[in-house]
PDB file of N, CA, C and O in Angstrom:
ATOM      1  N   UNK A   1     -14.499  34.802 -14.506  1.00  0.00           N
ATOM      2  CA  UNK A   1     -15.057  35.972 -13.868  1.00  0.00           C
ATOM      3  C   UNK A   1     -15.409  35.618 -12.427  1.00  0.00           C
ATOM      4  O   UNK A   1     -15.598  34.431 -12.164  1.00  0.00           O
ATOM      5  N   UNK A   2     -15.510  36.516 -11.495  1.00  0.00           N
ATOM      6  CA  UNK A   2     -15.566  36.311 -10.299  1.00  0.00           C
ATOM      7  C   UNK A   2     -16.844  36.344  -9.939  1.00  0.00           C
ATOM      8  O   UNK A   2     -17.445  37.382 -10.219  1.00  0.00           O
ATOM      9  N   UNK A   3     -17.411  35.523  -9.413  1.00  0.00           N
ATOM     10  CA  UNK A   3     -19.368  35.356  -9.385  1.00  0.00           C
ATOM     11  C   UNK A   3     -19.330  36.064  -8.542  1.00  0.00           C
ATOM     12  O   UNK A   3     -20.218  36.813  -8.951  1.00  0.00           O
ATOM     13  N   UNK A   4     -18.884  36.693  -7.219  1.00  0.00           N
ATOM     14  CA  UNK A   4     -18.821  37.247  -5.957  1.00  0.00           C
ATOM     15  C   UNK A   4     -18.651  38.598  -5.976  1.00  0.00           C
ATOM     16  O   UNK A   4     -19.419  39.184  -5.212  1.00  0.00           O
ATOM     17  N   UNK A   5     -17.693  39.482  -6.765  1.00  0.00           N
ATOM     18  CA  UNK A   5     -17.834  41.014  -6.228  1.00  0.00           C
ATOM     19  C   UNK A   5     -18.067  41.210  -7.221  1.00  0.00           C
ATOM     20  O   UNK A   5     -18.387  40.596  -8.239  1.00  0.00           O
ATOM     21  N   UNK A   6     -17.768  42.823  -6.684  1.00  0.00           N
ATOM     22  CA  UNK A   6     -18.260  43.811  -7.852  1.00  0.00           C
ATOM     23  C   UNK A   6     -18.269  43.800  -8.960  1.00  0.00           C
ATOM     24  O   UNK A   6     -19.329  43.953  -9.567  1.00  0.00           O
ATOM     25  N   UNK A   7     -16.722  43.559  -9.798  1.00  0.00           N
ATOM     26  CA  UNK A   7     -16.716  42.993 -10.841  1.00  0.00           C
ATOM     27  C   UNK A   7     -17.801  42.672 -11.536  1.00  0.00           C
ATOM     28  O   UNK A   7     -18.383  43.261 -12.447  1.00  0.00           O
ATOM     29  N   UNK A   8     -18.068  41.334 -10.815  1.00  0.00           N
ATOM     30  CA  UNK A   8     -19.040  40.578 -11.458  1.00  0.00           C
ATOM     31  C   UNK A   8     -20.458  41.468 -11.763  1.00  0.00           C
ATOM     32  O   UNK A   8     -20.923  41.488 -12.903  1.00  0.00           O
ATOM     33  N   UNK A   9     -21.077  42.176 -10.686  1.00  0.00           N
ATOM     34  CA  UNK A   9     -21.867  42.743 -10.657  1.00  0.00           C
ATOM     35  C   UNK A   9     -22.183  43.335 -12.007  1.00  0.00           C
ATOM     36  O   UNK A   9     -23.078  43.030 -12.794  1.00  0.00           O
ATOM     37  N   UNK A  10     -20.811  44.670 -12.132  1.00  0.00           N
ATOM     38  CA  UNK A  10     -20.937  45.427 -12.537  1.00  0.00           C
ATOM     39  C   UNK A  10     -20.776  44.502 -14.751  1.00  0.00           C
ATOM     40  O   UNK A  10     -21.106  44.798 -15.899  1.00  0.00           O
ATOM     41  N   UNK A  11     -20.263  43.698 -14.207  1.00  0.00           N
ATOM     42  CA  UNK A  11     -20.469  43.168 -15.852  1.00  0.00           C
ATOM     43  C   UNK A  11     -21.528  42.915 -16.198  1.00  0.00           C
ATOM     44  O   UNK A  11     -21.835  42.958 -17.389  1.00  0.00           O
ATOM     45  N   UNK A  12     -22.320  42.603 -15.303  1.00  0.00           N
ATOM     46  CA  UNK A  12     -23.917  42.072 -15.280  1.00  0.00           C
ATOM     47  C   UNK A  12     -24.667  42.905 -15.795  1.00  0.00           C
ATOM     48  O   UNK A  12     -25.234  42.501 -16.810  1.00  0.00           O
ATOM     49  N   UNK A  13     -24.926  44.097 -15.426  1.00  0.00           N
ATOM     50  CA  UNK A  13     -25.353  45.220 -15.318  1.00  0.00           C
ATOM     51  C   UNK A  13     -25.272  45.895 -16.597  1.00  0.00           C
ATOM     52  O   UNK A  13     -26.143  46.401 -17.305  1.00  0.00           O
ATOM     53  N   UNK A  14     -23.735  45.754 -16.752  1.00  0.00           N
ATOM     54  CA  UNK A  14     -23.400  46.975 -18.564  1.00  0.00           C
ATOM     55  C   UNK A  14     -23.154  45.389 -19.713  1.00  0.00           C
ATOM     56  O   UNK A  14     -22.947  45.762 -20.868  1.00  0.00           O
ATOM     57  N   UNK A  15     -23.150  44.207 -19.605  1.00  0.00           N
ATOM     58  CA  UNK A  15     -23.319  43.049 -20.307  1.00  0.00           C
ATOM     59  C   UNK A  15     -21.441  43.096 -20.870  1.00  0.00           C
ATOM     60  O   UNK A  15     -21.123  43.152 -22.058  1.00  0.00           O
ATOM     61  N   UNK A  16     -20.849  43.073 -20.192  1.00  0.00           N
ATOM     62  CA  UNK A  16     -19.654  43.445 -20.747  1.00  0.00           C
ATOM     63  C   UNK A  16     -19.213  42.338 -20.201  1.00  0.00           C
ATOM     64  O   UNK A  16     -19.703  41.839 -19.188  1.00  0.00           O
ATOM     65  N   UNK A  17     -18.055  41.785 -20.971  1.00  0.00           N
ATOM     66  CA  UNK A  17     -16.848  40.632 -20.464  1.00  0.00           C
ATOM     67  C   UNK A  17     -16.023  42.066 -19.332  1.00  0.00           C
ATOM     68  O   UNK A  17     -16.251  43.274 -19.257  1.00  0.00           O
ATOM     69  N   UNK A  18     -14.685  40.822 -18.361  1.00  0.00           N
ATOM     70  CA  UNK A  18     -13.710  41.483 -18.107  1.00  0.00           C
ATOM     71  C   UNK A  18     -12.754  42.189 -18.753  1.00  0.00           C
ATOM     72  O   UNK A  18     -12.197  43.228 -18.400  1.00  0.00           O
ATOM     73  N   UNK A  19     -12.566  41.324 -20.047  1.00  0.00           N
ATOM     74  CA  UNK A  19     -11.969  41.801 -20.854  1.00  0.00           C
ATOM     75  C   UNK A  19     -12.472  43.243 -21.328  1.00  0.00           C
ATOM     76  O   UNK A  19     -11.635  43.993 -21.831  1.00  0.00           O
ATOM     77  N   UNK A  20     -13.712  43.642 -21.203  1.00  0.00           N
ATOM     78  CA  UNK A  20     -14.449  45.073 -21.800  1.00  0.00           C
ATOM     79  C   UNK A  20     -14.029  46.260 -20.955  1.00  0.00           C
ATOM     80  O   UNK A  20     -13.452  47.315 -21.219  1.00  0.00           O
ATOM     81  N   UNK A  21     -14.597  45.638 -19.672  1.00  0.00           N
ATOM     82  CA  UNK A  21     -14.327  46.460 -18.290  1.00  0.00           C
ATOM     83  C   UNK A  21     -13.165  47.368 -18.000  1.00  0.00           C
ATOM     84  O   UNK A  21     -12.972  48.570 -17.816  1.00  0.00           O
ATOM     85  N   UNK A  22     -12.156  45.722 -18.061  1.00  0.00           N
ATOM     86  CA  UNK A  22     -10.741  46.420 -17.879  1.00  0.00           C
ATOM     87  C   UNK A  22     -10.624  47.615 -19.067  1.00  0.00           C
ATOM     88  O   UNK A  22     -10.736  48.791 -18.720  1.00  0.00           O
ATOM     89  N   UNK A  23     -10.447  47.343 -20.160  1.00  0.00           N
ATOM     90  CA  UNK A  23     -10.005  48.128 -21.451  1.00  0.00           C
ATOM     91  C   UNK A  23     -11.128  49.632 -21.039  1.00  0.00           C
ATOM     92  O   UNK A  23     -10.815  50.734 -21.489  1.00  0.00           O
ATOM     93  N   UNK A  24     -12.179  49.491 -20.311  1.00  0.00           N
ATOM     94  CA  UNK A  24     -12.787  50.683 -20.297  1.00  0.00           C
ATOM     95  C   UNK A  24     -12.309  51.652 -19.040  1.00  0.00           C
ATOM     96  O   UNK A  24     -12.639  52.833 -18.933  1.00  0.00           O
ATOM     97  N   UNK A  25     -11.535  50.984 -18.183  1.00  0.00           N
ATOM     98  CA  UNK A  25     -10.555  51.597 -16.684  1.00  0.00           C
ATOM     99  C   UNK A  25      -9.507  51.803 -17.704  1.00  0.00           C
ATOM    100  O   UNK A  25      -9.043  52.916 -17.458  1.00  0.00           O
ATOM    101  N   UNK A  26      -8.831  51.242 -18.837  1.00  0.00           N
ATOM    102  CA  UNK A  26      -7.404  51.313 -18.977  1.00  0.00           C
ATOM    103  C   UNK A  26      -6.657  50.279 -17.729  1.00  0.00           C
ATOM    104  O   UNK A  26      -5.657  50.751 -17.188  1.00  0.00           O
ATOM    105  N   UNK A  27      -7.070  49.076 -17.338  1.00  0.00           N
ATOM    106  CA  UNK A  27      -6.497  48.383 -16.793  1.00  0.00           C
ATOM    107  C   UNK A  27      -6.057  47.033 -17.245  1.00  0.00           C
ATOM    108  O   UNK A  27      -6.838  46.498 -18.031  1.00  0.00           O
ATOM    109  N   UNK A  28      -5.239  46.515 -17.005  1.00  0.00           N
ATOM    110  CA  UNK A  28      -4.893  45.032 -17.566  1.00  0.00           C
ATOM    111  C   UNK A  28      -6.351  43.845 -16.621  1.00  0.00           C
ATOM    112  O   UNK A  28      -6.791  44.179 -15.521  1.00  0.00           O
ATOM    113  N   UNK A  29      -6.697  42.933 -17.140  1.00  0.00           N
ATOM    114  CA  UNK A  29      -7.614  42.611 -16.523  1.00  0.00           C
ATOM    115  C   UNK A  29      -7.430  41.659 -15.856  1.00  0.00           C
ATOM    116  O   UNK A  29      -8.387  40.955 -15.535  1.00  0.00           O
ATOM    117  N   UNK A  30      -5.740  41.270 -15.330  1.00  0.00           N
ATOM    118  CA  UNK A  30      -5.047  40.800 -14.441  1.00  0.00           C
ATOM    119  C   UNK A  30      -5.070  41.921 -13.305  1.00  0.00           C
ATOM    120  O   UNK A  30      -5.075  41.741 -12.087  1.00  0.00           O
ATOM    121  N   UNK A  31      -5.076  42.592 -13.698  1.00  0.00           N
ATOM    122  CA  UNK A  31      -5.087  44.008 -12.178  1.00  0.00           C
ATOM    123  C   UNK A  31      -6.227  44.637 -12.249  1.00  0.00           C
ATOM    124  O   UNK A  31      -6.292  45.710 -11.650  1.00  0.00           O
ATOM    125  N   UNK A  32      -7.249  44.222 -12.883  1.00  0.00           N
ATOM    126  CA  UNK A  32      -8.623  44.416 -12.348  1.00  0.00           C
ATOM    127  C   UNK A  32      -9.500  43.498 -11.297  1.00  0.00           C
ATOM    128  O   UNK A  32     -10.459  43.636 -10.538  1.00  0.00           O
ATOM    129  N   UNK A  33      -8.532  42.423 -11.745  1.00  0.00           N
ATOM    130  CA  UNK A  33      -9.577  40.800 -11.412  1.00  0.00           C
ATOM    131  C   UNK A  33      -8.480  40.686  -9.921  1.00  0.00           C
ATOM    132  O   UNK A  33      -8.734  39.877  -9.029  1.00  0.00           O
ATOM    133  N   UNK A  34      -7.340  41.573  -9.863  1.00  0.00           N
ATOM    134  CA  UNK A  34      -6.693  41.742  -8.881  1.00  0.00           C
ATOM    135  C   UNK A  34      -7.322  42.473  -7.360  1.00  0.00           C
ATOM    136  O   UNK A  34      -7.324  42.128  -6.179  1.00  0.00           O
ATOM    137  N   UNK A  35      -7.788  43.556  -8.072  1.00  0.00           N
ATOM    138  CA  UNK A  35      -8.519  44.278  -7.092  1.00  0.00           C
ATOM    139  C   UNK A  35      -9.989  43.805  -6.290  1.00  0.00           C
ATOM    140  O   UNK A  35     -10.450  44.174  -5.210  1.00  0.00           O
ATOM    141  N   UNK A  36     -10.427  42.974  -7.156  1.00  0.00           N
ATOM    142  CA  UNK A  36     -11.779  42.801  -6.869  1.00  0.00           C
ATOM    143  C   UNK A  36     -11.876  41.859  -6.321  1.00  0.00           C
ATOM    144  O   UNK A  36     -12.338  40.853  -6.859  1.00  0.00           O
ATOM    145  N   UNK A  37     -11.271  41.904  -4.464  1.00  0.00           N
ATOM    146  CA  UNK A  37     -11.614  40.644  -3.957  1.00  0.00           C
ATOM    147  C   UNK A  37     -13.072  41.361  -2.647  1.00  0.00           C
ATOM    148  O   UNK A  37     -13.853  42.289  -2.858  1.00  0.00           O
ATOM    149  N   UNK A  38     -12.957  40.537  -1.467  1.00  0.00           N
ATOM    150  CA  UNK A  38     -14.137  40.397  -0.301  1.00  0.00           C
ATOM    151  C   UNK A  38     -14.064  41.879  -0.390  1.00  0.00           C
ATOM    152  O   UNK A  38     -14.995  42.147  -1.149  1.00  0.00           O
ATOM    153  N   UNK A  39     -13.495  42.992  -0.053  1.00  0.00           N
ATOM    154  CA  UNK A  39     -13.288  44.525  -0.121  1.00  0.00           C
ATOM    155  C   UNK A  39     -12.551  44.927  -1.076  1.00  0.00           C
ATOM    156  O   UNK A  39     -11.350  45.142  -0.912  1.00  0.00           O
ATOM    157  N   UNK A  40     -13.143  45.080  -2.176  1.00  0.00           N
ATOM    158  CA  UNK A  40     -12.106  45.933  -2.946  1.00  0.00           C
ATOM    159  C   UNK A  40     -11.766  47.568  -2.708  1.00  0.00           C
ATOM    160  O   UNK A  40     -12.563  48.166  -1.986  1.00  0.00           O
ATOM    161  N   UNK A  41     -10.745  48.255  -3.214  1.00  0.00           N
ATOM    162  CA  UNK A  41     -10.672  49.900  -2.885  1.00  0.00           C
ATOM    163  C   UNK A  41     -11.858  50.722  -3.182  1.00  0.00           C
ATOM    164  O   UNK A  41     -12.508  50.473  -4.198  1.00  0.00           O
ATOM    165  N   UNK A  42     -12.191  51.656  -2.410  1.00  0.00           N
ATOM    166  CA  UNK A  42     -13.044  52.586  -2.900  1.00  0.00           C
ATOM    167  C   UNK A  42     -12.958  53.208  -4.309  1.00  0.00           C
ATOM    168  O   UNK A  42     -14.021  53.325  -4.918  1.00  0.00           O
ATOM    169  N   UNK A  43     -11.928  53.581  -4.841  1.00  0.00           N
ATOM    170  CA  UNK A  43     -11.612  53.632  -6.159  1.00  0.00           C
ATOM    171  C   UNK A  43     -12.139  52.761  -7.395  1.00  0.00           C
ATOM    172  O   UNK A  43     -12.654  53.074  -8.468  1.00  0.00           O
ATOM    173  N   UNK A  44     -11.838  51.674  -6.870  1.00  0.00           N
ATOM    174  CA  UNK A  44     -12.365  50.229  -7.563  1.00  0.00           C
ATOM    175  C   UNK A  44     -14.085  50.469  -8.080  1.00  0.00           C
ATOM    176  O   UNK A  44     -14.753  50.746  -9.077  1.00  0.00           O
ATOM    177  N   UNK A  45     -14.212  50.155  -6.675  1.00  0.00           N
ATOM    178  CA  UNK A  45     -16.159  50.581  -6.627  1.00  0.00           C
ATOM    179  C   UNK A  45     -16.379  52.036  -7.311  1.00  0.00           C
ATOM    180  O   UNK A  45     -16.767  51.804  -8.456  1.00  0.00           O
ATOM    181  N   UNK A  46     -16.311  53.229  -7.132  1.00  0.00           N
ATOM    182  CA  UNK A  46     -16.365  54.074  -7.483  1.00  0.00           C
ATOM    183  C   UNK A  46     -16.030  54.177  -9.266  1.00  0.00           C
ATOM    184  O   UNK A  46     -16.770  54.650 -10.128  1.00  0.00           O
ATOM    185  N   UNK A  47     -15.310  53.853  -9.355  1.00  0.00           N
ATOM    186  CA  UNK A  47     -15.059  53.638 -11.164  1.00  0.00           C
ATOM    187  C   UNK A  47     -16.465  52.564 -11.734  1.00  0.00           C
ATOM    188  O   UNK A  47     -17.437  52.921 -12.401  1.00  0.00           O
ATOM    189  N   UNK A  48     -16.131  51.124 -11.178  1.00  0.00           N
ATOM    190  CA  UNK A  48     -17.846  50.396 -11.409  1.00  0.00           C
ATOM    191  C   UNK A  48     -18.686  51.139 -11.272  1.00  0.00           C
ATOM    192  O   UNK A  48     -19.573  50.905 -12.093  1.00  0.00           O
ATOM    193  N   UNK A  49     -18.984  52.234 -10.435  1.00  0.00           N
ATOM    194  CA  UNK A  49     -20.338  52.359  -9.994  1.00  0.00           C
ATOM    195  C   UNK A  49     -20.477  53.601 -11.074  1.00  0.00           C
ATOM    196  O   UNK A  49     -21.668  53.629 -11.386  1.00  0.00           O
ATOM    197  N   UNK A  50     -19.874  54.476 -11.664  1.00  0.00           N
ATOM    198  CA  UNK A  50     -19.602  55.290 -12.781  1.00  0.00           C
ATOM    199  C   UNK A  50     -20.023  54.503 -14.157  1.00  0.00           C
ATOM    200  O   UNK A  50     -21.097  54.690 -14.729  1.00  0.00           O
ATOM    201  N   UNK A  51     -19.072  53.650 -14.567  1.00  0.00           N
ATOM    202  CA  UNK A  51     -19.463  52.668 -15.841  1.00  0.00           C
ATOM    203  C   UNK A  51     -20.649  52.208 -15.619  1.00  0.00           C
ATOM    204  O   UNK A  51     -21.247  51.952 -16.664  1.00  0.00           O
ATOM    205  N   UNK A  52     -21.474  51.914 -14.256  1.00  0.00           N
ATOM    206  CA  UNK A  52     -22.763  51.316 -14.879  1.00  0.00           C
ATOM    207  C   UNK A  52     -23.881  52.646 -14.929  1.00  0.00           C
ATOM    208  O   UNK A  52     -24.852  52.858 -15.655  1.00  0.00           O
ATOM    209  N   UNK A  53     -23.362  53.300 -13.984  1.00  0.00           N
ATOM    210  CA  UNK A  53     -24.432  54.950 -14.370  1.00  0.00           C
ATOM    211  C   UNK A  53     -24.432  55.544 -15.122  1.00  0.00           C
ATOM    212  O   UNK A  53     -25.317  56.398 -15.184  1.00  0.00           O
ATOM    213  N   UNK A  54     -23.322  55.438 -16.266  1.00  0.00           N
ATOM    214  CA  UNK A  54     -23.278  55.837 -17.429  1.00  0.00           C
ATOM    215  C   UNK A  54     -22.292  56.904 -17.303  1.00  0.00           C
ATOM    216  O   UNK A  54     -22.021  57.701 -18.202  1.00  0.00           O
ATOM    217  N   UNK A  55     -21.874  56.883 -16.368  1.00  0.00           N
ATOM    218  CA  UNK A  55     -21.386  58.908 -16.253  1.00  0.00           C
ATOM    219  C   UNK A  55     -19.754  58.546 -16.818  1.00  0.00           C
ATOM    220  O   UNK A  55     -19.034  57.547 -16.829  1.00  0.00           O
ATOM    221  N   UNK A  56     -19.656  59.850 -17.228  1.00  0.00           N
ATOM    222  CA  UNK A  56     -17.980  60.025 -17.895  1.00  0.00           C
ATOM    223  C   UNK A  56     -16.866  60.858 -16.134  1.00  0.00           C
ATOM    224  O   UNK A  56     -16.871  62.040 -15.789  1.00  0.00           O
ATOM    225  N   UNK A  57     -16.215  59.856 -15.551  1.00  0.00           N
ATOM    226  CA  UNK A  57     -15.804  60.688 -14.600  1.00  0.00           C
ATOM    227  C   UNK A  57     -14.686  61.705 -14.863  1.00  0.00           C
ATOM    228  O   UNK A  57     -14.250  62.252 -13.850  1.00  0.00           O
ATOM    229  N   UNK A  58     -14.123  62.069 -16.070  1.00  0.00           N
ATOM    230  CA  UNK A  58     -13.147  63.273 -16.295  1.00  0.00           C
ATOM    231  C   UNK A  58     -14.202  64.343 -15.968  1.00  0.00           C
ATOM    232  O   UNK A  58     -13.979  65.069 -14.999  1.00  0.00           O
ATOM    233  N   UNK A  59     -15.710  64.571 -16.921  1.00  0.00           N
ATOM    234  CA  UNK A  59     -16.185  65.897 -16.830  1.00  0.00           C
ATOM    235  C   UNK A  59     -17.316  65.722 -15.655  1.00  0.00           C
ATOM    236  O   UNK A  59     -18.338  66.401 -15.745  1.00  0.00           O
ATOM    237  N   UNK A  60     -17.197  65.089 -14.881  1.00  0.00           N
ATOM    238  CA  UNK A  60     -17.531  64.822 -12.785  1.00  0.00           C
ATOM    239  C   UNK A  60     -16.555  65.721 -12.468  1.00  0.00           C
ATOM    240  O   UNK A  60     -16.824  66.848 -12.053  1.00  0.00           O
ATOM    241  N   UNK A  61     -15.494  65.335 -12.622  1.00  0.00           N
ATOM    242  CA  UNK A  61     -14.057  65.438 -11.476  1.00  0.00           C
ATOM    243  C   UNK A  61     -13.216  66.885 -12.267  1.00  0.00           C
ATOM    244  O   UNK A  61     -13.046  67.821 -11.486  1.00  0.00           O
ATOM    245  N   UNK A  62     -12.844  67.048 -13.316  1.00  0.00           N
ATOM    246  CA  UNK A  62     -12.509  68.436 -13.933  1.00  0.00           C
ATOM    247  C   UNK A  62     -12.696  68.959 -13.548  1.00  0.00           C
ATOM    248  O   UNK A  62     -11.840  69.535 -12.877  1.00  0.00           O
ATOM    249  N   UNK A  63     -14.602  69.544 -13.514  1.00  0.00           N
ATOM    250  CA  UNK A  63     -14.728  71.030 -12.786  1.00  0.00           C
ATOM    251  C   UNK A  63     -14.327  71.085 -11.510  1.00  0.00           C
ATOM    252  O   UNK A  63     -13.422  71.874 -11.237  1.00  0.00           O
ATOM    253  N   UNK A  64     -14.767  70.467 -10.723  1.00  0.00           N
ATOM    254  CA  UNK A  64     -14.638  70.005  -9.475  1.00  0.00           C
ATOM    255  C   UNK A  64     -13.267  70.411  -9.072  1.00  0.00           C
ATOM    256  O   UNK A  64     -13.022  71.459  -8.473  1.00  0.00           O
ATOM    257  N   UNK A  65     -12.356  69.498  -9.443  1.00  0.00           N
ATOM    258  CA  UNK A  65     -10.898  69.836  -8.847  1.00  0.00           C
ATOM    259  C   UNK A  65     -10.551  70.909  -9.424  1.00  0.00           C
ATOM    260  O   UNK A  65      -9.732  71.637  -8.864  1.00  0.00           O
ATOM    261  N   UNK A  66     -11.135  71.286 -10.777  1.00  0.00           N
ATOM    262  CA  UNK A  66     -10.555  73.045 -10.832  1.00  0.00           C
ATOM    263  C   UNK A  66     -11.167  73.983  -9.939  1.00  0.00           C
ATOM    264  O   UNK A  66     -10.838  75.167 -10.015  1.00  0.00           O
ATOM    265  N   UNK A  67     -11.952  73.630  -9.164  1.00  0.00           N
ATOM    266  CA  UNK A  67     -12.470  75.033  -8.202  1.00  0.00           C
ATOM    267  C   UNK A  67     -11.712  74.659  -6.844  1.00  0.00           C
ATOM    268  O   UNK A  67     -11.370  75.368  -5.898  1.00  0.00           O
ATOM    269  N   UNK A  68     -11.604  73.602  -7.033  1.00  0.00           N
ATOM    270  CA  UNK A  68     -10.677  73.309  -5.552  1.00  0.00           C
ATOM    271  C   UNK A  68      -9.571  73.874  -5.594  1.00  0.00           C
ATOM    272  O   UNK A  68      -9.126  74.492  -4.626  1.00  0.00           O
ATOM    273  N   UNK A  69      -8.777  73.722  -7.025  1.00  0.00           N
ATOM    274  CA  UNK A  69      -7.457  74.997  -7.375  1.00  0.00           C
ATOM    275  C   UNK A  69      -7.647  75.838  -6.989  1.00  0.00           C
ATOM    276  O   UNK A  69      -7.148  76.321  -5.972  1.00  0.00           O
ATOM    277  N   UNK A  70      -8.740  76.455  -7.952  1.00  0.00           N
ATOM    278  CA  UNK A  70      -9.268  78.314  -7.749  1.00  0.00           C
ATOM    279  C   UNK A  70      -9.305  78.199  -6.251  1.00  0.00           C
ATOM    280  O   UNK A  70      -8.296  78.419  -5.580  1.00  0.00           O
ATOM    281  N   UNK A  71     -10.181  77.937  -5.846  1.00  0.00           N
ATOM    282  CA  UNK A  71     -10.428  78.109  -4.427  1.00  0.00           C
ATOM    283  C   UNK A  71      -9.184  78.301  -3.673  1.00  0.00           C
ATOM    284  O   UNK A  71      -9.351  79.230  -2.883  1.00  0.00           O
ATOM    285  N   UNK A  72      -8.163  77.869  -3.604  1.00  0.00           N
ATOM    286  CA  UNK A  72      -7.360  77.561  -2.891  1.00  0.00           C
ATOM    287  C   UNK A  72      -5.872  78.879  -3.544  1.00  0.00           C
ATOM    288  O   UNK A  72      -4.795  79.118  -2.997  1.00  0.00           O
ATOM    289  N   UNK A  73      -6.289  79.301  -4.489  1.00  0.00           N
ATOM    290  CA  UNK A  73      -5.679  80.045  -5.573  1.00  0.00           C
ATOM    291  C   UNK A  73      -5.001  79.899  -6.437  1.00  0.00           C
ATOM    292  O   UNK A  73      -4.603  80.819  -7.151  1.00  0.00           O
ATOM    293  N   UNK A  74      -4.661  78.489  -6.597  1.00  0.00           N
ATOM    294  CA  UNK A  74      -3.957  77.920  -7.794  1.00  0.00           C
ATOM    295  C   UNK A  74      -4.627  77.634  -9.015  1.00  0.00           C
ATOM    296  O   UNK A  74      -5.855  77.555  -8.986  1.00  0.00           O
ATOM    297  N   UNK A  75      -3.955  77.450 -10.192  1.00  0.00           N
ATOM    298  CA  UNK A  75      -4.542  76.980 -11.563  1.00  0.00           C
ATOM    299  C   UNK A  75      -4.200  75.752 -11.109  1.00  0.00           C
ATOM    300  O   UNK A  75      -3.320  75.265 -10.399  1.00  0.00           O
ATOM    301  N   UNK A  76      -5.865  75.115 -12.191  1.00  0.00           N
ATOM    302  CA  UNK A  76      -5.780  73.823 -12.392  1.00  0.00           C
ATOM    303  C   UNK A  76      -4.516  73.417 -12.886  1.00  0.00           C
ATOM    304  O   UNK A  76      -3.647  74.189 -13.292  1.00  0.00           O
ATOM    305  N   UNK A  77      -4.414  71.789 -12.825  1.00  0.00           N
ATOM    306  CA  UNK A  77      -3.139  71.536 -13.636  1.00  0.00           C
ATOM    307  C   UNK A  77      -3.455  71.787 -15.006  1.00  0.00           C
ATOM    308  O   UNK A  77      -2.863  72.750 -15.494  1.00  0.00           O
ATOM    309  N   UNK A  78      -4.196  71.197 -15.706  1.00  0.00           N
ATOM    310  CA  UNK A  78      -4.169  71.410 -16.872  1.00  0.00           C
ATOM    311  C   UNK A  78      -4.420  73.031 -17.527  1.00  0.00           C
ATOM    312  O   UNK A  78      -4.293  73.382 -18.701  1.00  0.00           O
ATOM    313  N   UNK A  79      -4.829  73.887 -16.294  1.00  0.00           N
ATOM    314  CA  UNK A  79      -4.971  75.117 -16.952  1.00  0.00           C
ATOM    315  C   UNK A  79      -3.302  75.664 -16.759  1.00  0.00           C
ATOM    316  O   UNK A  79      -3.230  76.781 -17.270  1.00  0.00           O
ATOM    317  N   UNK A  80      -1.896  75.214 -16.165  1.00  0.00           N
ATOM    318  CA  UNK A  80      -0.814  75.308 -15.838  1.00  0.00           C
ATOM    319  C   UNK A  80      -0.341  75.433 -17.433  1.00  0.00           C
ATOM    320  O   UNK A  80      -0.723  74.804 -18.420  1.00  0.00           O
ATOM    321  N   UNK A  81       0.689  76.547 -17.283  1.00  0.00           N
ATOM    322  CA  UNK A  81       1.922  76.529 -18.653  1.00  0.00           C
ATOM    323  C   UNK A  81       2.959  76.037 -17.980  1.00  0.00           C
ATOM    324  O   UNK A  81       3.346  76.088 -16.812  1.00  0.00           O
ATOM    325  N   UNK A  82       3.528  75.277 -19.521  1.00  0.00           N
ATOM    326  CA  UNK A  82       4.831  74.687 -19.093  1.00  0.00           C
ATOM    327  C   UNK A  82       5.772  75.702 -18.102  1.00  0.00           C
ATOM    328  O   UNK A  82       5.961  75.207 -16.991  1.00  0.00           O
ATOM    329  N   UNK A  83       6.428  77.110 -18.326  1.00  0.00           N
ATOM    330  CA  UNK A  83       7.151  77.911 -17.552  1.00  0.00           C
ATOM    331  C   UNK A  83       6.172  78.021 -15.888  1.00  0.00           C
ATOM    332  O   UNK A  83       6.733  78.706 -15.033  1.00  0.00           O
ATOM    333  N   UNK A  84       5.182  77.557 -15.597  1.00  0.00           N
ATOM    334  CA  UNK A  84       4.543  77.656 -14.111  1.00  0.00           C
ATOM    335  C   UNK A  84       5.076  76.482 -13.497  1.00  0.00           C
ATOM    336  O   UNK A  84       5.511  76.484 -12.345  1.00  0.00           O
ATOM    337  N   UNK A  85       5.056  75.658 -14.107  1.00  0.00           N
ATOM    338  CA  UNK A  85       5.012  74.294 -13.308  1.00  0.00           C
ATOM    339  C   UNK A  85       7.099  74.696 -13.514  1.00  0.00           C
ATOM    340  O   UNK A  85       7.680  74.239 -12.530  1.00  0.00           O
ATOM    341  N   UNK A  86       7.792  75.177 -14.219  1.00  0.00           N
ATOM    342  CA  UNK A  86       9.285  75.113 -14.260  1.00  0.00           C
ATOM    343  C   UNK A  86      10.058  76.252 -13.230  1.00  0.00           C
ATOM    344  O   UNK A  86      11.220  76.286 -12.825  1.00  0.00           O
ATOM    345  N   UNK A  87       8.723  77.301 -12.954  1.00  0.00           N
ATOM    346  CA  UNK A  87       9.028  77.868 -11.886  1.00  0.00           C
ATOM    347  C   UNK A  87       8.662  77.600 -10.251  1.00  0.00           C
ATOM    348  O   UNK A  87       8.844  78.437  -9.366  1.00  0.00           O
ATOM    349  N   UNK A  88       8.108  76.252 -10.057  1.00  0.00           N
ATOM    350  CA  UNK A  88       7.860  75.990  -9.088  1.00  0.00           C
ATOM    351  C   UNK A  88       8.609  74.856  -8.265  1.00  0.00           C
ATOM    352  O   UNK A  88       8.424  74.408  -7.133  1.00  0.00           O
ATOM    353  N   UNK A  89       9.720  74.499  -9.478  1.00  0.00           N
ATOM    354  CA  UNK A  89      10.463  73.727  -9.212  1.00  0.00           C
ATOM    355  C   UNK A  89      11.814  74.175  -8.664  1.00  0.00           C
ATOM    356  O   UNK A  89      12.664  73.339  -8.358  1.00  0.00           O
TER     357      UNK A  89
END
């Protein structure tokens, strides 16, 4: 484990191996332990900083990007039928 970033931090914090972490991103923990060097991506941090706040980021980010659809006048993707997305092609 990497004593130095986030990573590390964030295992500290939720008591989890890398091995936990990754499997909780859906990442291999060769391309977790990848990301997490002197700057890792904002993405990176942002996912850690989620797992240790406890928060689930699908129902953060769902509503959210569905009003950015609406707003904009499109259906969400997932509110999309197969024939919308086949007519836009």
């Amino acid at each position: 484990m990497n004593s130095k970033g986030y990573l590390a931090s964030a295992a500290k914090a939720l008591s989890l191996s890398d091995k936990e972490i990754a499997h909780k991103l859906g990442l291999s923990v060769a391309a977790l332990r990848s990301l997490d060097g002197p700057v890792p991506p904002s993405y990176l941090r942002l996912a850690l900083a989620a797992l240790v706040a406890g928060l689930d980021p699908d129902s953060v980010l769902k509503p959210a990007l569905a009003a950015a659809y609406l707003h904009k006048g499109r259906k969400a993707v997932d509110q999309e039928r197969p024939s919308d997305v086949d007519r836009r092609r």
